[in-house]
Each structure stands twice: as C-alpha cells, then as structure tokens.
C-alpha positions in Angstrom: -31.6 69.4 -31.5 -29.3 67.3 -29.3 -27.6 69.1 -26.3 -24.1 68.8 -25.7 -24.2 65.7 -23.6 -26.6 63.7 -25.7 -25.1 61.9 -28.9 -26.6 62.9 -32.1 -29.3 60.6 -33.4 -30.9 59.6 -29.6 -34.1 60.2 -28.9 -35.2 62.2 -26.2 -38.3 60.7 -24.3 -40.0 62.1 -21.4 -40.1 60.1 -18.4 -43.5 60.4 -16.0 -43.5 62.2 -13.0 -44.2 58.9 -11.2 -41.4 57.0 -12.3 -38.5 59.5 -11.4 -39.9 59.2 -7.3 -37.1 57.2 -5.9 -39.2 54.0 -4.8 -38.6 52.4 -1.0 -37.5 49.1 -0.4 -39.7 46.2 -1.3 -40.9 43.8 2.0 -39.9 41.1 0.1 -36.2 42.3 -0.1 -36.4 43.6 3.9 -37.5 39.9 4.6 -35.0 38.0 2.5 -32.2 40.3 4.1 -33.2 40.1 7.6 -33.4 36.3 7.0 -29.9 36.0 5.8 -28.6 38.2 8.1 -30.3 35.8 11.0 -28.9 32.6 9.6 -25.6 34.7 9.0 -25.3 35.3 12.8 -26.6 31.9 13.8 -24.0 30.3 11.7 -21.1 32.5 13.5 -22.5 31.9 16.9 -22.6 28.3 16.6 -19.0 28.3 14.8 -17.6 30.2 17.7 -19.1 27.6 20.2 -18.2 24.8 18.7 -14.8 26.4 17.7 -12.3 23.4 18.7 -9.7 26.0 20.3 -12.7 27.7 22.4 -14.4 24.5 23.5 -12.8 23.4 27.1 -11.0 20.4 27.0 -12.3 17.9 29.2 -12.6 18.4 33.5 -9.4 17.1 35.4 -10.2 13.9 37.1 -8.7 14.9 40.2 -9.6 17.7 41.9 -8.0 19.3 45.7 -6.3 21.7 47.3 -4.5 24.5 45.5 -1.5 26.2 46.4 -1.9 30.2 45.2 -0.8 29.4 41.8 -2.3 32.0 39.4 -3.6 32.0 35.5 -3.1 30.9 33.2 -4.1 27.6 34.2 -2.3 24.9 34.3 -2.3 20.9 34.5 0.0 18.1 35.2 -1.7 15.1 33.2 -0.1 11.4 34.3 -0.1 9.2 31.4 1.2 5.9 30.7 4.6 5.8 29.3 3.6 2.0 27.4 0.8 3.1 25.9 0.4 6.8 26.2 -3.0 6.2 27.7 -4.1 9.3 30.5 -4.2 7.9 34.0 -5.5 11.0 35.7 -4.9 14.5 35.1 -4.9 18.2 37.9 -5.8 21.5 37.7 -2.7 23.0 39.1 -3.9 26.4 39.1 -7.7 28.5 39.6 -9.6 29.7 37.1 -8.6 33.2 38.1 -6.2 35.7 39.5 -2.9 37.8 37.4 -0.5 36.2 35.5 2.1 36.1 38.2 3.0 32.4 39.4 2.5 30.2 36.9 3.4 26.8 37.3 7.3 26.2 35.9 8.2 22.5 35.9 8.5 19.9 37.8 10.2 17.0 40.2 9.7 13.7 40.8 11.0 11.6 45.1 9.5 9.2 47.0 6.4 9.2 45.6 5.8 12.9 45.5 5.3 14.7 42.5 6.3 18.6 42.8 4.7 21.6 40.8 6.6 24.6 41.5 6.8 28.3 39.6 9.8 30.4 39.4 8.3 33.0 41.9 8.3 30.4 44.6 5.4 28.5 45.3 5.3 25.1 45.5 3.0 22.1 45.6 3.4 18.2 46.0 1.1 15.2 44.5 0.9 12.3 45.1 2.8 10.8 42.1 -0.1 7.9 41.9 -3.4 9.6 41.7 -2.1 13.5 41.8 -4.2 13.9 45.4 -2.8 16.9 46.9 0.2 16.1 49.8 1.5 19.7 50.9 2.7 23.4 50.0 5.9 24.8 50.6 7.6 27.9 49.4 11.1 28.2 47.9 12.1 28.2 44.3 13.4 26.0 41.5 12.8 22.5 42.5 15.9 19.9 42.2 14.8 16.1 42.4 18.0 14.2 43.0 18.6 10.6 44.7 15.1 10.4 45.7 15.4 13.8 47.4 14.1 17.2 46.8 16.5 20.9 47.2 15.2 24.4 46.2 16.6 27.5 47.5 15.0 29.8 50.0 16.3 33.1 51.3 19.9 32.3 49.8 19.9 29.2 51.5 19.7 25.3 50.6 16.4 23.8 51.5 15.5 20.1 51.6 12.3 19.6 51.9 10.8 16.0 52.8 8.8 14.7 49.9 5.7 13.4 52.4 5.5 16.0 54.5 7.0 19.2 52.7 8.9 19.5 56.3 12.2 22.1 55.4 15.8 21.1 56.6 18.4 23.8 55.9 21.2 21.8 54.5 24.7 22.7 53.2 25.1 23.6 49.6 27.9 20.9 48.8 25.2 18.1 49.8 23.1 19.4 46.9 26.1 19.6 44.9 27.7 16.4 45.2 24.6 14.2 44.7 24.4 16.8 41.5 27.8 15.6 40.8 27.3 12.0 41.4 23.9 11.3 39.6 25.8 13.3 36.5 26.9 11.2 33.3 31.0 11.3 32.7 30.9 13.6 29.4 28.9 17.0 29.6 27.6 18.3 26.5 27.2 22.1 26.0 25.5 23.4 23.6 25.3 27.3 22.2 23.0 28.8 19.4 25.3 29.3 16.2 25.7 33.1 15.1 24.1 33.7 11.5 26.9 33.6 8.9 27.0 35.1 5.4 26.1 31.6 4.4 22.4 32.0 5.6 22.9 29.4 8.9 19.6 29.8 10.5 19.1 27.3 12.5 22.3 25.7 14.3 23.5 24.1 17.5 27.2 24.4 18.5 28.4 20.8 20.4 31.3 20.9 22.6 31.2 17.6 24.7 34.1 17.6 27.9 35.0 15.1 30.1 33.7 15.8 33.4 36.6 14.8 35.7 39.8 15.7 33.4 38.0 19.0 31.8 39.3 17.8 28.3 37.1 18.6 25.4 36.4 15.2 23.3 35.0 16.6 20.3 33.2 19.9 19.0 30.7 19.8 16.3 28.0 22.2 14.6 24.8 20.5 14.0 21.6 22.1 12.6 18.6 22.0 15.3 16.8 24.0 18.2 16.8 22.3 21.5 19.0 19.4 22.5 19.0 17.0 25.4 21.4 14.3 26.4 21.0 10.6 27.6 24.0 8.6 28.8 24.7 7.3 25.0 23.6 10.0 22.7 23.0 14.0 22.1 19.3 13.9 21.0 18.6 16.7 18.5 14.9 18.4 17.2 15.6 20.4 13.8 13.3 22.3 11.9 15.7 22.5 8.8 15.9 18.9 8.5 19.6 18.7 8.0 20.0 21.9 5.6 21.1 24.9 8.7 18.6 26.5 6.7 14.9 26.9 6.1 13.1 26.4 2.7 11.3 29.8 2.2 9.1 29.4 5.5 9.8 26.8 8.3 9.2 23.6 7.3 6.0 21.9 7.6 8.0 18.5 8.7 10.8 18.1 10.9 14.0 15.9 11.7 14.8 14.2 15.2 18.6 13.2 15.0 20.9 11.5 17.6 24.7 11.9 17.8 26.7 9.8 19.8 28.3 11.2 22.8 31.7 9.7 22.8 32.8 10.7 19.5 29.7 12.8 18.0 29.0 10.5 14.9 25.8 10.9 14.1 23.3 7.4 15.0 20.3 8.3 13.8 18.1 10.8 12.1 14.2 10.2 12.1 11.7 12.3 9.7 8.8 13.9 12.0 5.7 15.0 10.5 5.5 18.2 12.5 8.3 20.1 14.8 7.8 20.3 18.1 9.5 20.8 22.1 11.8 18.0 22.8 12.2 16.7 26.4 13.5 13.6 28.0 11.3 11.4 29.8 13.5 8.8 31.2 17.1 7.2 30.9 15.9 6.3 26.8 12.9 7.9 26.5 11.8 11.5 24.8 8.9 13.2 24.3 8.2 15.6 21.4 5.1 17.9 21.7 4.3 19.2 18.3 3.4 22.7 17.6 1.1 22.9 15.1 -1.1 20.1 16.5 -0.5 19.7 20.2 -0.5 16.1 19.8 2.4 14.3 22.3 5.0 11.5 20.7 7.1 9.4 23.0 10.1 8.6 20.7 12.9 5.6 21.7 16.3 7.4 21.8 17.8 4.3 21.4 17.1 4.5 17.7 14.8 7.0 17.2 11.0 4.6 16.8 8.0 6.3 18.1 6.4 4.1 20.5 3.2 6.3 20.7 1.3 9.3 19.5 -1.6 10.5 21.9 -3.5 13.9 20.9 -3.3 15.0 25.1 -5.0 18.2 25.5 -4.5 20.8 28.8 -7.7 20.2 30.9 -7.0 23.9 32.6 -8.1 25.1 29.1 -11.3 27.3 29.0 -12.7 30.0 26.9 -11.4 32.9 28.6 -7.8 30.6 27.8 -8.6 28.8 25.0 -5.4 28.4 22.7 -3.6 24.8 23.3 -1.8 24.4 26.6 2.0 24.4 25.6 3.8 21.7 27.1 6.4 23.1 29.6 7.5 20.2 31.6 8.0 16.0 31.9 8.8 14.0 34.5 9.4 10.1 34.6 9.1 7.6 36.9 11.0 3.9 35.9 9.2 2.2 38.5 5.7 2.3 37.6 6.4 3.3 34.1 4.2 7.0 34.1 5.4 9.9 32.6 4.5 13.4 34.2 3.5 16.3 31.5 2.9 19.9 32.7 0.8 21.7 30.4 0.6 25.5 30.9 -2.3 27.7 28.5 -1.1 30.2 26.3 -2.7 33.6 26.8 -5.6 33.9 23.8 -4.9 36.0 21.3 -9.3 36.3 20.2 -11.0 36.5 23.5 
C-alpha cells in the first residue's frame, strides 16, 4: 500500500546501495572549471590593462624642475590654436605627495607662462617650449599689460616674468591696468533660483555700463557657465534652449551668443556633447566636453568650430587614471598657441 507521500498507482522500486553514495566530482568537470576559471581571469586582467581610462596617456615631452606642487598631477599641454595640433606638453606636478597644492590656473607676460595653485605656489615656463624659468610664492596669478601681480602677505606683488624677481607695488597699479584692459559694458551673471515652473538650468544677465553704472539690459537665458568677449555674452547650455532638462541631462548641448549692447541673441550652435567653456583669446573659445574629454576651439564670432582634437592629460597614470578635467586656458595672439591646464580627477576604482 502507498504511504502518505506517495500517489496511489506509483511503483515503489528499490534503489541499490551503490547508487544512493553521493558520487565526487568527475576530473573532467574539475578540468573544464579550472580552465574557464583561468581564461576567466586572463580575460579580466588583460581588460583591466588595456582599460582605456587605466592606460597612461602618453609621457610629457618636456620634462624639468618642479616647484612642490602635489597630486593629482597635472599638465599644461601647448597646442596650436590653427590647427589644434600639440606642440609640447609638462608635468606640472610629481607623481606623489597629498592632495594639497594642486595646480589652479594660469597667466600668460613676456614670454612666461605661469602655473600657480590657490595655496600659493607658483611656477613659470617658458611660454615656447614649457622649459622651467623660476618659482615664486604668492597666490592667484593676474597677467595684465604684459605684467604679472599676485598677492603675498596682504600685499601686491609684481613679480618679473624672466626672473620671478618680487617688487611690492601699490594696489591701485594693479587696479588701474585691471580697469584699463577692461571692455566698457560688464556682464554679471547669477544662477537663477528654481521656480514652480521647473527652471533648472538658467543664467540671470544684467549687463552695466562701466563708467556711468547704468544697467543696459537684464535678461534670463538658459545655460551653465558664461564668458564675455568685447561683442558678445558666450553661453554653454545643457537644456538646449528649454530652462529645462528632458528626463536626464541631455546627451547634446547648445553654445549660444548674445550680443552685449542690447542682449539679442546672435547665435546658437548645436554641440554634440556639453562641456567647460573658456575663452581663449579676443574671439576664440574652447569647449572641453565631459563625456569624451575631447577639446573644440569654437569661433565666437559666429559660433564654427575650427577644430576638435581628442587632447588627453599626460600626468595621467594608473594610480590617477580617470580623464584630466580641463581647469585652465591661456592664449597667446602672437604666436597663435593656446595654453590648456589639465588637472586628474581622483579615481573612483583604484
């Protein structure tokens, strides 16, 4: 008769002794496993190696005298501003050390090229082949007229672009070559405040004239970062014209250009990816893009790219290997080069 957990009709058979033993592993399954398990960890060794953000970017091609700047590294790449074509590139920084002192931005006189942090170190290049020139300590770097200012102690320090010599000068002398050099509309600009509207992305214009204090004309556009030229207030937005995004950010973005007496706007150019807007001369900007590092010089005059150049951060390695962010740009007119300071981002794997 059937027990209770066996359904009526079944047959019952006896099983031999033999078969119940729970068997061990066959070799030929311990061989196949330990080969997969080989080529598995082969595969993720060589992936990890060849890993594009882990593979260092290629060696500076000028090397020198550093200055006690600390990680993450750093370097200023000189590139041509026709053709975007690198003409030599520095390590501004060791390959160890904190994270104190990293290099900040940069200014361009007589020749000299300064790197300097916020915590006060500073060093000079020569702006033709990025040789080292001198160290000095101080601040922010100013690059007016051909001249160089930081600050020091509280007081306002000119410091020779050959020699790094300091000269305590008055403040107004900084000031009123500041004031001089300046264009005669300022533009300010000031994040908008989120509105029940959904505004997420928004700049606030208010554009004054300099000598009478007069404002001209205010205007809300939708962008991030804005610089100014003597014609135009250049604009990057991620919204592409909407003050809002589409569900994420937007895989593409908008560069538009609003004119500075009257802030109509004179242009609005499609970019395939968003990116950090700087200026790079009197009509010149450049556009690092975020998602693939690459570096666009864009005409401000009417918004053409003049070139694209996929410039990596030689200071990269794989203790710092995600893509050095662009964090400055200098130009120089005369021999037609533009400056980029690239500064590695702390890696989020190693």
């Amino acid at each position: 008769m059937a027990s209770d957990d066996e359904a009526p009709g079944d047959e019952v058979r006896e099983v031999p002794e033999e078969r119940t033993r729970r068997r061990g592993a066959s070799p030929v399954v311990v061989v196949v496993l330990v080969g997969v398990a080989l080529v598995g960890g082969a595969v993720l060794a060589y992936r990890w190696w060849t890993d594009p953000y882990r593979t260092p970017a290629p060696p500076p091609t000028v090397t020198g005298d550093e200055c006690g700047f600390s990680n993450p590294p750093g370097a200023v790449l000189a590139v041509d501003a026709r053709t975007g074509d690198l003409r030599w590139s520095r390590l501004v920084t060791p390959m160890d050390g904190d994270w104190a002192d990293t290099p900040a931005g940069l200014a361009l006189a007589d020749g000299s090229l300064v790197v300097f942090t916020g915590d006060g170190r500073i060093q000079a290049l020569d702006a033709a082949d990025g040789a080292h020139r001198w160290c000095a300590d101080g601040g922010l770097v100013t690059g007016v007229s051909d001249r160089l200012f930081t600050i020091r102690d509280g007081d306002t320090v000119e410091l020779d672009p050959t020699s790094g010599r300091a000269s305590t000068v008055d403040l107004t002398v900084l000031t009123d070559l500041l004031e001089a050099a300046a264009d005669p509309i300022a533009i300010g600009s000031e994040s908008m405040p989120q509105r029940e509207d959904g505004v997420h992305q928004g700049r606030a214009l208010t554009a004054t004239d300099r000598a009478s204090g007069a404002v001209l004309w205010e205007r809300d556009v939708p962008g991030y970062e804005v610089v100014t030229t003597a014609d135009l207030v250049i604009v990057n937005d991620q919204t592409n014209g909407a003050f809002r995004f589409a569900g994420d950010i937007n895989e593409s973005a908008t560069l538009a250009a609003y004119d500075i007496d009257d802030g109509q706007q004179a242009w609005s150019r499609e970019l395939p990816h968003f990116g950090t807007l700087f200026l790079a001369g009197p009509n010149r900007a450049v556009v690092q893009h975020w998602r693939t590092g690459t570096v666009r010089l864009v005409d401000t005059t009417d918004g053409t790219t003049v070139w694209v150049a996929p410039h990596d951060n030689p200071g990269r390695s794989r203790l710092y290997s995600e893509r050095g962010g662009l964090t400055a740009v200098a130009a120089d007119p005369i021999t037609d080069t533009i400056y980029l300071l690239l500064v590695s981002s702390q890696p989020r794997r190693d």
